[in-house]
N, C-alpha and C positions, 0 to 999 in steps of 0.2 A: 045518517052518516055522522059519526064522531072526527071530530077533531082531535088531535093530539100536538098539545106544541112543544119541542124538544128544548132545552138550553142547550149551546155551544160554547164551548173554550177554545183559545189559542191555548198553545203549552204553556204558557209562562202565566197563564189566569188560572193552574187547577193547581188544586192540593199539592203536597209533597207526595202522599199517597197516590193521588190519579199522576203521578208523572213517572214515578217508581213504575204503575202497571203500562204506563203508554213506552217507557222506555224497553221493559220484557217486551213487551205485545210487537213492538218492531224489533226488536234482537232477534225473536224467533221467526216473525215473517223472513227477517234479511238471510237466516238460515233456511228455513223451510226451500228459500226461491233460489238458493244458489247462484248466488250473482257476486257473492262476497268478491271475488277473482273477477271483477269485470274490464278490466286494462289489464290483468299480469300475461293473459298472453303476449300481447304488443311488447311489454314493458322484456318478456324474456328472449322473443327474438330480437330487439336491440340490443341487449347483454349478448346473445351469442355471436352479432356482427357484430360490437366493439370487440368479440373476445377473438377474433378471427374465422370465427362459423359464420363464413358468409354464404347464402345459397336459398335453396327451398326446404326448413324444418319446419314439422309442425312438435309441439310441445304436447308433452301426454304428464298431467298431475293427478295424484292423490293426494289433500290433505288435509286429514280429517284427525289426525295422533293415533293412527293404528298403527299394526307392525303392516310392512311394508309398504307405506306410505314417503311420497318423494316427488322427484321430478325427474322427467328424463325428457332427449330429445332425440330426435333423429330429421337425417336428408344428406344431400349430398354439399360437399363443398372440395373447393378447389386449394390444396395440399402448400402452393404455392404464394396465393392470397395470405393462408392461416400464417405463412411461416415468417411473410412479411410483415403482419402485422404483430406478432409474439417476437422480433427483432430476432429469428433463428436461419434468418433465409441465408446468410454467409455459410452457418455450420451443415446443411443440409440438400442445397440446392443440388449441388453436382454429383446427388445419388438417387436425384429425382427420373425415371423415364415416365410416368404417368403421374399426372398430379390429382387424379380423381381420389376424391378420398369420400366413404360413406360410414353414419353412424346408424345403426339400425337399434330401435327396440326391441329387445328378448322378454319372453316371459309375460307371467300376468300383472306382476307388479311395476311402478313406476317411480324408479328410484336412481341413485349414483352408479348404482351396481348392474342395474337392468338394461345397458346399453353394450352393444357391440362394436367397434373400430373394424372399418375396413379400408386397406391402402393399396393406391395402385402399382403399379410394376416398379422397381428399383433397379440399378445395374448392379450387374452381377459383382460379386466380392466385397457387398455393401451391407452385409448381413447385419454390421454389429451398430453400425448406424442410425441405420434401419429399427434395430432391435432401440435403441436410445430415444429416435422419432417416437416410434408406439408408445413407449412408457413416457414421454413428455406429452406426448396428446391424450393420452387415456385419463392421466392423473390431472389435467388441465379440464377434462369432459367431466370428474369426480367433482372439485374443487367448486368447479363453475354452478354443478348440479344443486350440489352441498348451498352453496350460497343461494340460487334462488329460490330454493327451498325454505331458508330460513325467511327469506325477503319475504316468499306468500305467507308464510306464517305469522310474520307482522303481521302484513296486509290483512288479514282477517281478524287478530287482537285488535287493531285499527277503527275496523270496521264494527264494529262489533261492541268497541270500547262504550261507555256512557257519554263521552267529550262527541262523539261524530255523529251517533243515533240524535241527540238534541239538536245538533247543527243541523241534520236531516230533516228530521222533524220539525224544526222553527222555519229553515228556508223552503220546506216545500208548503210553510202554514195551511198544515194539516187543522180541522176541526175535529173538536174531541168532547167527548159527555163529559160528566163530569166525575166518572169512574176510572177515567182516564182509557176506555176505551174510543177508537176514531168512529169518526162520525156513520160513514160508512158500515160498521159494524150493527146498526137498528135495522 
């Protein structure tokens, strides 16, 4: 039987060269495993309770810089909650008969655009109010969409950056050859 004895590095003992490949080498694992987004869902149902979506939504994303790639969301929320917390509940409340309101996702895509408004009953002769409600919640569902869209998008330049892979990499002191691949890789 032969023995083989290996050297090991900490990141900050190898080359310039072996830290260059150990920083690809986990940029592309952190890709390959898709975890870059591993809080944005929590982080986007808090946006939508502060934003007056309070209720049961689950979040549907794409975002990888294709075309139609985004964010959408859907579930139900209560019309009346939304309007208190957006400071609308004076101009709206007294054309309310059902306050159930639902956002549903259309389509294969996952974007500002790929969501549908639905609102519950109104009293009658309330049409143009009505008509004001939808274009203030649809363009608020747009807006909202639009932003944590860009937030994940951070979230993965973040991720992904050089500055967060070496914090990764130091705090989980990782052992590395001296090619700068991890140890784990013999």
């Amino acid at each position: 039987m032969d023995t083989i004895q290996i050297h090991t590095y900490k990141f900050h003992e190898l080359s310039e060269t072996a830290k260059t490949q150990a920083i690809e080498d986990y940029r592309n694992e952190k890709q390959d495993n898709n975890n870059l987004l591993f809080f944005y869902e929590d982080y986007c149902l808090e946006e939508l309770e502060r934003n007056g979506f309070k209720g049961d939504f689950k979040i549907y994303y794409s975002l990888g810089y294709s075309q139609g790639d985004g964010i959408c969301f859907e579930g139900s929320f209560n019309l009346l909650d939304y309007l208190r917390v957006n400071k609308l509940l004076t101009r709206f409340k007294h054309i309310i008969e059902d306050p159930e309101a639902t956002i549903k996702q259309q389509g294969s895509y996952f974007h500002y655009n790929s969501m549908d408004l639905y609102l519950g009953e109104f009293k009658e002769g309330s049409e143009e109010l009505e008509k004001d409600l939808r274009e203030i919640i649809e363009d608020h569902m747009k807006r909202l969409s639009g932003k944590l869209e860009l937030e994940g998008y951070k979230q993965i330049e973040f991720e992904l950056s050089d500055e967060c892979i070496i914090e990764d990499l130091i705090s989980n002191e990782y052992d590395f050859l001296d090619s700068g691949k991890r140890k784990f890789y013999v």
